[in-house]
KERO-498197 format. One record per atom (N, C-alpha, C): residue number from 0; residue in one letter; x, y, z. Coordinates in nm, 4 decimals, padded with zeros to 6 digits. Layout:
N
<atom banu="NUM" nuba="A" X="X" Y="Y" Z="Z"/>
...
This chain:
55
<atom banu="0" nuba="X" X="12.0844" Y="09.2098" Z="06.2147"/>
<atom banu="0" nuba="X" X="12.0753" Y="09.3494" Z="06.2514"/>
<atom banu="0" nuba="X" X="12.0600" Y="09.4376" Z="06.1281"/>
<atom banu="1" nuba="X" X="12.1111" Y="09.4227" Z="06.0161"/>
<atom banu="1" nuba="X" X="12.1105" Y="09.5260" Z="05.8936"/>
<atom banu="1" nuba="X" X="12.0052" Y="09.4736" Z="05.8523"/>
<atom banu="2" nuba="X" X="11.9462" Y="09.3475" Z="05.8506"/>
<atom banu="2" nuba="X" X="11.7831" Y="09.3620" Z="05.7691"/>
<atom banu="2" nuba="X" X="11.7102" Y="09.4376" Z="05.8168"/>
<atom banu="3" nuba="X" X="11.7003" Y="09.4202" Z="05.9702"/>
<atom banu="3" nuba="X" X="11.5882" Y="09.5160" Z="06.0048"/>
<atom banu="3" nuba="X" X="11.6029" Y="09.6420" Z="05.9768"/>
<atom banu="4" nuba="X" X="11.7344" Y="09.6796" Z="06.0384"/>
<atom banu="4" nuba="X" X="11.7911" Y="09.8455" Z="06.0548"/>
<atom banu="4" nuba="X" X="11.7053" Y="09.9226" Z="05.9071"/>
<atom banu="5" nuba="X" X="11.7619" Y="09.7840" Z="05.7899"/>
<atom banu="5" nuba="X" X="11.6997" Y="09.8345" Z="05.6512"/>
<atom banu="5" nuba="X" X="11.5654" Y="09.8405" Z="05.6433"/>
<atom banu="6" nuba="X" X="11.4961" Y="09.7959" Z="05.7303"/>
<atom banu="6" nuba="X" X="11.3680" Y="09.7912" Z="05.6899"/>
<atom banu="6" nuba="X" X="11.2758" Y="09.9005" Z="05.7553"/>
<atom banu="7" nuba="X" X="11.3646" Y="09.9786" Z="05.8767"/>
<atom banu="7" nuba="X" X="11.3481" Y="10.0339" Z="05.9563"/>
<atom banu="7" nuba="X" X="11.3776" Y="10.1821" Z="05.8723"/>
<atom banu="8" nuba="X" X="11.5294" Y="10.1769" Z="05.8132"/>
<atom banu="8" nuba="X" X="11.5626" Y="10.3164" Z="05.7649"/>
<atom banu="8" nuba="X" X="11.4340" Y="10.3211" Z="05.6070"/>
<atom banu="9" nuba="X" X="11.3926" Y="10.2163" Z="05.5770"/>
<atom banu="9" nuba="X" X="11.3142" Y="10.2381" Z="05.4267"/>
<atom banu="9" nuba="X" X="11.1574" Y="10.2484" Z="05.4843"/>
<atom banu="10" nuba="X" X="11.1121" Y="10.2519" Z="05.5924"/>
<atom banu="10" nuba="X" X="11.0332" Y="10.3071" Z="05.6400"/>
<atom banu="10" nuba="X" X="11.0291" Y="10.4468" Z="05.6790"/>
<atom banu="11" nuba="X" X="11.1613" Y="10.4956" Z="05.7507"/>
<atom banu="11" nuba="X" X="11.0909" Y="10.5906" Z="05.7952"/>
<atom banu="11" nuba="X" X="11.1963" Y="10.7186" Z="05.6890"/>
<atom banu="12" nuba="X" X="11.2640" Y="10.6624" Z="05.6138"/>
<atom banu="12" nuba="X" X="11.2341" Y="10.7130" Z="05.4140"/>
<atom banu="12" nuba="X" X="11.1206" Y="10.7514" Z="05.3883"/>
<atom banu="13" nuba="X" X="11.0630" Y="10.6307" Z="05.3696"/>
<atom banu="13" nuba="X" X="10.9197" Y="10.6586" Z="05.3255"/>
<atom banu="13" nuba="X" X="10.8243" Y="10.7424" Z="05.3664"/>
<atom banu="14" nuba="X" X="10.8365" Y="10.7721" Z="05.5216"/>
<atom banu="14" nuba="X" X="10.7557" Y="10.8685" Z="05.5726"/>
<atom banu="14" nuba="X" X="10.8121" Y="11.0477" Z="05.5797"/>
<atom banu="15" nuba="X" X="10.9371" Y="11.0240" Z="05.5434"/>
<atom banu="15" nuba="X" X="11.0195" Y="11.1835" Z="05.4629"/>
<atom banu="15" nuba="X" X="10.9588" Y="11.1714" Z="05.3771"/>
<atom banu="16" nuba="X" X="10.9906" Y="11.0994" Z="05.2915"/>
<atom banu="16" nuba="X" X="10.9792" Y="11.0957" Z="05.1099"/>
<atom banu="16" nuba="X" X="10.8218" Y="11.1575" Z="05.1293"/>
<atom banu="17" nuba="X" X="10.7109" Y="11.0885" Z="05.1455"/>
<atom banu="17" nuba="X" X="10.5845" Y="11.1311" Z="05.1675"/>
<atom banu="17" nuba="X" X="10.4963" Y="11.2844" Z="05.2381"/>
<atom banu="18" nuba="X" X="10.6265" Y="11.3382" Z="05.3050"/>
<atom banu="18" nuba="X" X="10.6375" Y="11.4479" Z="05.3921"/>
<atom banu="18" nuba="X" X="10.6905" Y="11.5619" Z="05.3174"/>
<atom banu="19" nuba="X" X="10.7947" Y="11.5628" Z="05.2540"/>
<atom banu="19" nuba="X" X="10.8339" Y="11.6491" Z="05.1680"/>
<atom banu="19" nuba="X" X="10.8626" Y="11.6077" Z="04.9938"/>
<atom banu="20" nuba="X" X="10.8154" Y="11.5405" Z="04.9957"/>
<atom banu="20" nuba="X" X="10.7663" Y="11.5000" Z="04.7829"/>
<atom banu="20" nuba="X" X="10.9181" Y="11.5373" Z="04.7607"/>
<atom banu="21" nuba="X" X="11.0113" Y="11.4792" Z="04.7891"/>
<atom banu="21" nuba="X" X="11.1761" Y="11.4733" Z="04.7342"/>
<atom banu="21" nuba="X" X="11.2168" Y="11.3153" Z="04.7420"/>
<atom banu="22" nuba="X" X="11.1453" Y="11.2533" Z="04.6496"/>
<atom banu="22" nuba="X" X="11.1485" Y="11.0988" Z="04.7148"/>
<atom banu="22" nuba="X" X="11.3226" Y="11.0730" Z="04.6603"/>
<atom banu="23" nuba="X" X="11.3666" Y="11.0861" Z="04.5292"/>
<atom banu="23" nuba="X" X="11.5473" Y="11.0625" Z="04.4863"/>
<atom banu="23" nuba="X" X="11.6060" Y="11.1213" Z="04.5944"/>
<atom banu="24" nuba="X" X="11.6297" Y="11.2548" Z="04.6042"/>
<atom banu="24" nuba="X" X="11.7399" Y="11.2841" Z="04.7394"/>
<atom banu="24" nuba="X" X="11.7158" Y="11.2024" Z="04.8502"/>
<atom banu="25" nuba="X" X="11.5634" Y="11.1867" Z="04.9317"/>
<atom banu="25" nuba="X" X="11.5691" Y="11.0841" Z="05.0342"/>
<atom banu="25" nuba="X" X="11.5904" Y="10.9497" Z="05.0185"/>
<atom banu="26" nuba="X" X="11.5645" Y="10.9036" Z="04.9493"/>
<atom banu="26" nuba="X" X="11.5836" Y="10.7142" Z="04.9106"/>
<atom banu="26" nuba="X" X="11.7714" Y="10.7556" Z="04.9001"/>
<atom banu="27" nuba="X" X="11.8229" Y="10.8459" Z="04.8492"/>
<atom banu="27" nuba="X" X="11.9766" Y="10.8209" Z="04.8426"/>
<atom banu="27" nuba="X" X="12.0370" Y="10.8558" Z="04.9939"/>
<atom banu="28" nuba="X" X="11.9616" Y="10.9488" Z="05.0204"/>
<atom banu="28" nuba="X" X="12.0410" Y="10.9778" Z="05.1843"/>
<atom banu="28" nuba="X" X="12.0078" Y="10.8380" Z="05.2866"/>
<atom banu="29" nuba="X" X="11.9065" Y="10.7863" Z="05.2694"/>
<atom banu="29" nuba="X" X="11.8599" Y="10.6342" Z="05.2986"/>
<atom banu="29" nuba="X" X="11.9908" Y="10.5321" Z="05.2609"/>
<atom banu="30" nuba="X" X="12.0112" Y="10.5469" Z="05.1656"/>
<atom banu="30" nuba="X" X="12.0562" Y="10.4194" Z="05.1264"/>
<atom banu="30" nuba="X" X="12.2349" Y="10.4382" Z="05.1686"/>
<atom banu="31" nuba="X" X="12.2291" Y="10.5888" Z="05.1489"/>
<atom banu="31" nuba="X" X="12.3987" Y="10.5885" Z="05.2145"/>
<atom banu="31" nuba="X" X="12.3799" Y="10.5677" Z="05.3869"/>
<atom banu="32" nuba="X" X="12.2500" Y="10.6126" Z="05.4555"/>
<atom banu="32" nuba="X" X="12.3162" Y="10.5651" Z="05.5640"/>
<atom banu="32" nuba="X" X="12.2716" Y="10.4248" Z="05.5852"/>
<atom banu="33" nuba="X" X="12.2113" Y="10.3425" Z="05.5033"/>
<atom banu="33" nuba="X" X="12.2632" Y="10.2127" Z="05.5456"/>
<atom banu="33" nuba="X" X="12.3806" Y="10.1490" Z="05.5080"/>
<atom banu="34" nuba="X" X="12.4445" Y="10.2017" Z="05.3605"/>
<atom banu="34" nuba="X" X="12.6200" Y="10.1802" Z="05.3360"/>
<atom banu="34" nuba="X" X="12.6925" Y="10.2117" Z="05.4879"/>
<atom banu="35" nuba="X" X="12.6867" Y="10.3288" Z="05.5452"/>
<atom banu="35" nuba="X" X="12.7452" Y="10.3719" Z="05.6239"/>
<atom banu="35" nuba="X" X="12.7200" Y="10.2698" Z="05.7677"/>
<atom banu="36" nuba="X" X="12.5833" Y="10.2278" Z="05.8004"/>
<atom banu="36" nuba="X" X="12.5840" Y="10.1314" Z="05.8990"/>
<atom banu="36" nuba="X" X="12.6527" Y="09.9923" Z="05.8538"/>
<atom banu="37" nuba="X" X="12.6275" Y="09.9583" Z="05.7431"/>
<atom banu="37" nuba="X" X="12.6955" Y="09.7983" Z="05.7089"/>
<atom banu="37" nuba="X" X="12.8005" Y="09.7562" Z="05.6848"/>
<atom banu="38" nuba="X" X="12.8695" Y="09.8612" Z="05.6060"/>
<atom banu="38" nuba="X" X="13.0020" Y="09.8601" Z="05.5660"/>
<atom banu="38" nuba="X" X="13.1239" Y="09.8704" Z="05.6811"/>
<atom banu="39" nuba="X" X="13.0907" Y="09.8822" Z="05.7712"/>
<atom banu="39" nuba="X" X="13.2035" Y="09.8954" Z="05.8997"/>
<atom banu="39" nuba="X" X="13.1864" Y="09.7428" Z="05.9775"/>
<atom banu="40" nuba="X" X="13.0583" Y="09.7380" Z="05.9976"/>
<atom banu="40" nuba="X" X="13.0318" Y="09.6005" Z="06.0579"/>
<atom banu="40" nuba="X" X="13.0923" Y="09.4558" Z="05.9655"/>
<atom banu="41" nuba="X" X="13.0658" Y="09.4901" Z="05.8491"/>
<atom banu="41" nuba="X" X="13.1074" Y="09.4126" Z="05.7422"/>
<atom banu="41" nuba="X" X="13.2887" Y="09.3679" Z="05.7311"/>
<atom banu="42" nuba="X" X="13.2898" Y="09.4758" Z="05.7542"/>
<atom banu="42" nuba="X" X="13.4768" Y="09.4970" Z="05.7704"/>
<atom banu="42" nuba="X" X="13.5203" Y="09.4388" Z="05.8993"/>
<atom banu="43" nuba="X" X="13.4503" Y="09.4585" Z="06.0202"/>
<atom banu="43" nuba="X" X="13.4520" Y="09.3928" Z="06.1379"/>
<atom banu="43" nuba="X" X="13.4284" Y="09.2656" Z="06.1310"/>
<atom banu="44" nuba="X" X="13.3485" Y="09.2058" Z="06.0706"/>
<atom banu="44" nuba="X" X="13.3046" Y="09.0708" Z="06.0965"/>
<atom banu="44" nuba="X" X="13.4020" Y="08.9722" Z="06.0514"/>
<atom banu="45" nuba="X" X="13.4669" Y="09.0560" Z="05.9055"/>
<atom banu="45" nuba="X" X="13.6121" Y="08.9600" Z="05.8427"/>
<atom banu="45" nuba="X" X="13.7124" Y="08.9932" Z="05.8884"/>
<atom banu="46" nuba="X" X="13.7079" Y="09.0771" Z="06.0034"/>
<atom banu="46" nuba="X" X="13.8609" Y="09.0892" Z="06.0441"/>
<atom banu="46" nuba="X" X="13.8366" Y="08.9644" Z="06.1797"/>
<atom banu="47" nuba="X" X="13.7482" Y="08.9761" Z="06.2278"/>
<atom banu="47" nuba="X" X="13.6775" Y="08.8626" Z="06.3490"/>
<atom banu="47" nuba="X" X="13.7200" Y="08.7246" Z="06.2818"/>
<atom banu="48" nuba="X" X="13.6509" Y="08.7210" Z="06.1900"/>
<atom banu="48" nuba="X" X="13.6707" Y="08.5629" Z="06.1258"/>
<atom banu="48" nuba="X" X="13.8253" Y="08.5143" Z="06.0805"/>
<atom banu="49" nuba="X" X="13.8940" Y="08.6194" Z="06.0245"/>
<atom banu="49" nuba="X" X="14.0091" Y="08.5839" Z="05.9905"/>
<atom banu="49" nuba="X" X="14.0993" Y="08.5984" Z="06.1209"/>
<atom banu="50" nuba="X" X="14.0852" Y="08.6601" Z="06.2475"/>
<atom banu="50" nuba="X" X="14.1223" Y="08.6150" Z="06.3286"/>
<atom banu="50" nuba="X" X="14.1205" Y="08.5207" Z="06.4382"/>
<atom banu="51" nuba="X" X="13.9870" Y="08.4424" Z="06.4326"/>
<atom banu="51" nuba="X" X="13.9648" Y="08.3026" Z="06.4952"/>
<atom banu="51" nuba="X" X="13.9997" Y="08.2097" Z="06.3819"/>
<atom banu="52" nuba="X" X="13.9898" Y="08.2126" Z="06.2745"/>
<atom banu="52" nuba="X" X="14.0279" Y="08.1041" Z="06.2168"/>
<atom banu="52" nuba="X" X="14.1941" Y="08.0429" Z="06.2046"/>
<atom banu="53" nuba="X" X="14.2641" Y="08.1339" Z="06.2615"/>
<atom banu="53" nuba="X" X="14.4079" Y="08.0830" Z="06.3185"/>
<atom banu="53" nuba="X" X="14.4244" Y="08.0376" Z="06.4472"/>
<atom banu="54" nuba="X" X="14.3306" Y="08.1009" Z="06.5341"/>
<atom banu="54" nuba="X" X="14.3528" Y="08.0332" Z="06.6661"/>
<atom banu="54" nuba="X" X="14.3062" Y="07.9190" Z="06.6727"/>
């Protein structure tokens, strides 16, 4: 799911960035909201794992 999402948010980056010629502010607002999509799931997935791996 986050490869695509990424490939998805650096596309349509690219079509801001190209739209309004501010390519640094958009590639960073890009890249925080893919921190912001991964980093929760990420945190989810090891709380998942460390809780089946006792049961």
């Amino acid at each position: 799911m986050a490869f695509v999402s990424g490939f998805d948010l650096m596309y349509q980056g690219k079509l801001v960035a190209s739209a309004n010629l501010q390519t640094f502010n958009t590639y960073l607002a890009v890249g925080l909201l893919y921190l912001i999509i991964t980093l929760p799931l990420s945190y989810f997935m090891r709380y998942l794992e460390k809780r089946w791996q006792t049961a």
